[in-house]
C-alpha positions as CSV (number, residue, x, y, z in Angstrom):
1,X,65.2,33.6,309.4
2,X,65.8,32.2,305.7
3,X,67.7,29.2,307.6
4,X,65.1,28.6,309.9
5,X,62.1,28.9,306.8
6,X,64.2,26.1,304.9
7,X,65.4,23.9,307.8
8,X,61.5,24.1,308.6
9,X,60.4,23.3,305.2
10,X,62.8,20.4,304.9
11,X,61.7,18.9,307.9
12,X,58.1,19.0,306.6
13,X,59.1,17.7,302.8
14,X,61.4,14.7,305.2
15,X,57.9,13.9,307.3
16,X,55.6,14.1,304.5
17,X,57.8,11.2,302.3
18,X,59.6,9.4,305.6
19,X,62.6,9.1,306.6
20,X,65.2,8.9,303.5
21,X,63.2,9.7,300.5
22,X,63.5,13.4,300.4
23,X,67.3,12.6,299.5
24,X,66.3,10.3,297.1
25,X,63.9,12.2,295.2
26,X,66.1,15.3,295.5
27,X,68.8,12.7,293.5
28,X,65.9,11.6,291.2
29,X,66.0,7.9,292.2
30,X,62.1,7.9,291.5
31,X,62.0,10.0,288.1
32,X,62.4,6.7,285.8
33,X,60.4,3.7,287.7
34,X,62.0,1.1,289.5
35,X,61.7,-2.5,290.6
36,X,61.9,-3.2,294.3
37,X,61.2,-6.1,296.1
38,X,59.4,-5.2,299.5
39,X,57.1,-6.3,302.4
40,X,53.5,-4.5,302.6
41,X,51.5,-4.5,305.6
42,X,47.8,-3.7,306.0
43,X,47.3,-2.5,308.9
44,X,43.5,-1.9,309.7
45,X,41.6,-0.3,312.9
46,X,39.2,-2.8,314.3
47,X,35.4,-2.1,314.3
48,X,36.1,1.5,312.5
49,X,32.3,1.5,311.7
50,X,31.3,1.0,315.4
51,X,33.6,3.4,317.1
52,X,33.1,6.2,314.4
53,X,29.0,5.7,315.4
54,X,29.4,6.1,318.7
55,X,32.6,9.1,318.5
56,X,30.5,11.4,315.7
57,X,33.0,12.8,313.0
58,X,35.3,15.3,314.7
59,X,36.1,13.2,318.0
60,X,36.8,10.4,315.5
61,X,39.4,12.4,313.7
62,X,40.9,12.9,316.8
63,X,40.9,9.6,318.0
64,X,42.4,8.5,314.8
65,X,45.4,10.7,314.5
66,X,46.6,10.3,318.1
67,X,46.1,6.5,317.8
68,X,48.0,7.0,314.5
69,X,50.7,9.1,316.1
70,X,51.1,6.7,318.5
71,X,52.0,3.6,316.2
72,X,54.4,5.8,314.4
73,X,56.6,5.5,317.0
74,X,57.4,1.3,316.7
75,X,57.3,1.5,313.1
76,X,60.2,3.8,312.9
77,X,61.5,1.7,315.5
78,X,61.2,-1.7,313.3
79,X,62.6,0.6,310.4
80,X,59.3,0.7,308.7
81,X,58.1,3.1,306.3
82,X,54.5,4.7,306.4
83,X,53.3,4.5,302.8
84,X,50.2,5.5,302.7
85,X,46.4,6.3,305.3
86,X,43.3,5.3,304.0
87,X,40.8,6.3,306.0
88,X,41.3,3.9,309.1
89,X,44.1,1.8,307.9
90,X,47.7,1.8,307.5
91,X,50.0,0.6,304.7
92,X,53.9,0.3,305.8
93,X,56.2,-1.1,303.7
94,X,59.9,-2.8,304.4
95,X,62.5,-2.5,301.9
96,X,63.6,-6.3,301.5
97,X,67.4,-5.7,302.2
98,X,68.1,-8.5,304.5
99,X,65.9,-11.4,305.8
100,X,65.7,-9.9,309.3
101,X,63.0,-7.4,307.7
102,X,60.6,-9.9,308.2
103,X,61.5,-10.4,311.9
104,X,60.6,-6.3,311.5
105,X,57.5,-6.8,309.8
106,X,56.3,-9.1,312.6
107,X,57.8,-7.4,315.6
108,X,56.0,-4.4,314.3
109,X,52.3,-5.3,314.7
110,X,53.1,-6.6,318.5
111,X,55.1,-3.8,319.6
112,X,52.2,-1.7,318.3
113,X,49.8,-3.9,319.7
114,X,51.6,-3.4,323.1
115,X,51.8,0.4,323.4
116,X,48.4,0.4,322.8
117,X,48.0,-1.4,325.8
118,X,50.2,0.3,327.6
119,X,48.1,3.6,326.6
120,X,44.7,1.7,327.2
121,X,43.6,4.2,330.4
122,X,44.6,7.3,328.5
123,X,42.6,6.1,325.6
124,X,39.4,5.0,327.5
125,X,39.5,8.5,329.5
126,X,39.6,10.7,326.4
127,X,37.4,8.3,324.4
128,X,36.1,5.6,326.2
129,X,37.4,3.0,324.1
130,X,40.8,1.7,323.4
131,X,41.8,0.9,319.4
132,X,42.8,-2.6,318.2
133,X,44.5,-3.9,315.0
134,X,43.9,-6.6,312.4
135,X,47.0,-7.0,309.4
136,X,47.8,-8.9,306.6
137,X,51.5,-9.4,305.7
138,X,53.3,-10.5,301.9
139,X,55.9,-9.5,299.9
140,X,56.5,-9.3,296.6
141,X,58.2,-7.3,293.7
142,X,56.5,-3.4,292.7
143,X,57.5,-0.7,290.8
144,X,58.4,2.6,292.3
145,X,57.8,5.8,291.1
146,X,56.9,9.5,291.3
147,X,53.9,10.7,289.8
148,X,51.7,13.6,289.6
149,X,52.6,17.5,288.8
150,X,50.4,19.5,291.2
151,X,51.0,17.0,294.3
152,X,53.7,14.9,293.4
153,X,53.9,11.4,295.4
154,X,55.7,8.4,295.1
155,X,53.7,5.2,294.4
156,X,54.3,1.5,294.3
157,X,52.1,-0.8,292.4
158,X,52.1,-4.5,292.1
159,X,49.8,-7.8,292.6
160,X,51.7,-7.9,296.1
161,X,49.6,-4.9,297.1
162,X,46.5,-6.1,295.9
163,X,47.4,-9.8,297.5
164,X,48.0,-8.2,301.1
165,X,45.2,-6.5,301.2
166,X,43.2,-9.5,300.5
167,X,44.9,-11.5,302.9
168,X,43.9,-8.9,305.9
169,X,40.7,-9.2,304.3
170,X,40.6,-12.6,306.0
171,X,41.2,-11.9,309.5
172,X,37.8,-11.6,310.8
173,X,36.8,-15.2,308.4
174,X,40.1,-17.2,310.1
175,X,39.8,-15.6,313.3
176,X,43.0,-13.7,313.8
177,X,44.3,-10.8,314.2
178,X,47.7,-11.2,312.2
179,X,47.9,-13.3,308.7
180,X,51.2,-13.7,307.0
181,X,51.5,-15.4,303.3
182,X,53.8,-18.3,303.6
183,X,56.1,-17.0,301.0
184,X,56.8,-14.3,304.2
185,X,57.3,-17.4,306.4
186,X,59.9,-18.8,305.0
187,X,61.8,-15.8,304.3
188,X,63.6,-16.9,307.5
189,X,64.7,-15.3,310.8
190,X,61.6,-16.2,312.5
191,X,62.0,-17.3,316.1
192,X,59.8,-19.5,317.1
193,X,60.7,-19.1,320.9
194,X,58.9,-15.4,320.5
195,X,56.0,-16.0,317.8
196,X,53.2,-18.6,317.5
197,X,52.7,-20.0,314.1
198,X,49.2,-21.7,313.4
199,X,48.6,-22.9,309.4
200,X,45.3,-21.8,308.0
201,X,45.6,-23.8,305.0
202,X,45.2,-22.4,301.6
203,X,42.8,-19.9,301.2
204,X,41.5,-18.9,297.6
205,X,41.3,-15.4,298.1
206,X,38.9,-13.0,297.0
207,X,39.9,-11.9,292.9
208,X,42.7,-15.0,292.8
209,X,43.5,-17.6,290.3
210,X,45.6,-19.9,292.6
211,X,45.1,-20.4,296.3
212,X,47.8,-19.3,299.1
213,X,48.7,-20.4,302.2
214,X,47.9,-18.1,305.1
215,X,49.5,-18.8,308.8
216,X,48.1,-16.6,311.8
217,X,50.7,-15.4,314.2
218,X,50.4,-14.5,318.0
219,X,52.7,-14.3,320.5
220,X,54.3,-16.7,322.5
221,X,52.5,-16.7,326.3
């Protein structure tokens, strides 16, 4: 029974952090903070306001956490890492180990994008309604690190978060439904045989000294 209590709580500890962190934090990786360089995605539900109106509160819930159990499944599959829900929106995060994590970054969003098509008639027979993405993508250096002494978490802070979120701020404005900085760009690995790049010039985003370049991505048809 005692095997069975702790296997049980370390699963729980393993899904609460993700995948690899409980190891690290048992090893005290995140005691002293670090410097990391990594890719943040903002991954936001479209028309949140609209479909929590027309859901009430507790269908809404529901709607949100199977939608959000659904997309767990290509983010682990793109060897993302969940970092944080707020409210209706997503932040995952790529460790910047090799170039091809921006390939994973992208592939991401569209794999997400197509199992929620692929689960469109069970969505609009529970709920009558079927959820839809906008993101942002950057990367950038943060410091890691574990705070907090009742609930202890491990947070990463940076301009890069800030910057992302500013950049899916501009979805709705440019008219797409996946911005990448062009710092992400040209990280390299991106195959233009599978992905649609379109330039949206520099955009002087919202709290921002210096303007960056934002490029929409779709797929290739």
């Amino acid at each position: 029974m005692i095997i069975v209590i702790l296997a049980y709580f370390f699963l729980e500890m393993n899904n609460k952090f993700g995948p690899g962190k409980l190891q690290k934090i048992f090893l005290g990786k995140f005691n002293t903070p670090v410097e990391e360089e990594r890719i943040f995605m903002f991954l936001d539900l479209k028309s949140s306001t609209t479909i929590a109106e027309k859901l009430g509160g507790i269908q809404y819930h529901l709607f949100l956490k199977e939608v959000f159990s659904d997309v767990t499944i290509p983010i682990l599959a793109t060897q993302g890492d969940i970092y944080q829900y707020i409210g209706d929106e997503i932040v995952l995060t790529w460790e910047i180990t090799h170039p091809e994590n921006a390939v994973n970054c992208i592939q991401c969003f569209f794999e997400i994008q197509q199992l929620l098509e692929k689960k469109e008639s069970r969505y609009l027979r529970k709920f009558g309604l079927t959820p839809q993405f906008k993101a942002g993508a950057h990367f950038g250096y943060v410091i890691a690190g574990e705070i907090g002494v009742i609930k202890r978490d491990i947070t990463y802070s940076g301009d890069v978060l800030n910057t992302t979120a500013r950049i899916q701020g501009m979805c709705n404005e440019l008219k797409s439904n996946f911005l990448i900085s062009r710092p992400l760009f040209e990280m390299g690995g991106l195959n233009a045989q599978d992905y649609k790049f379109e330039q949206k010039g520099d955009i002087l985003l919202k709290g921002k000294a210096e303007s960056m370049e934002l490029i929409a991505v779709t797929l290739q048809l």
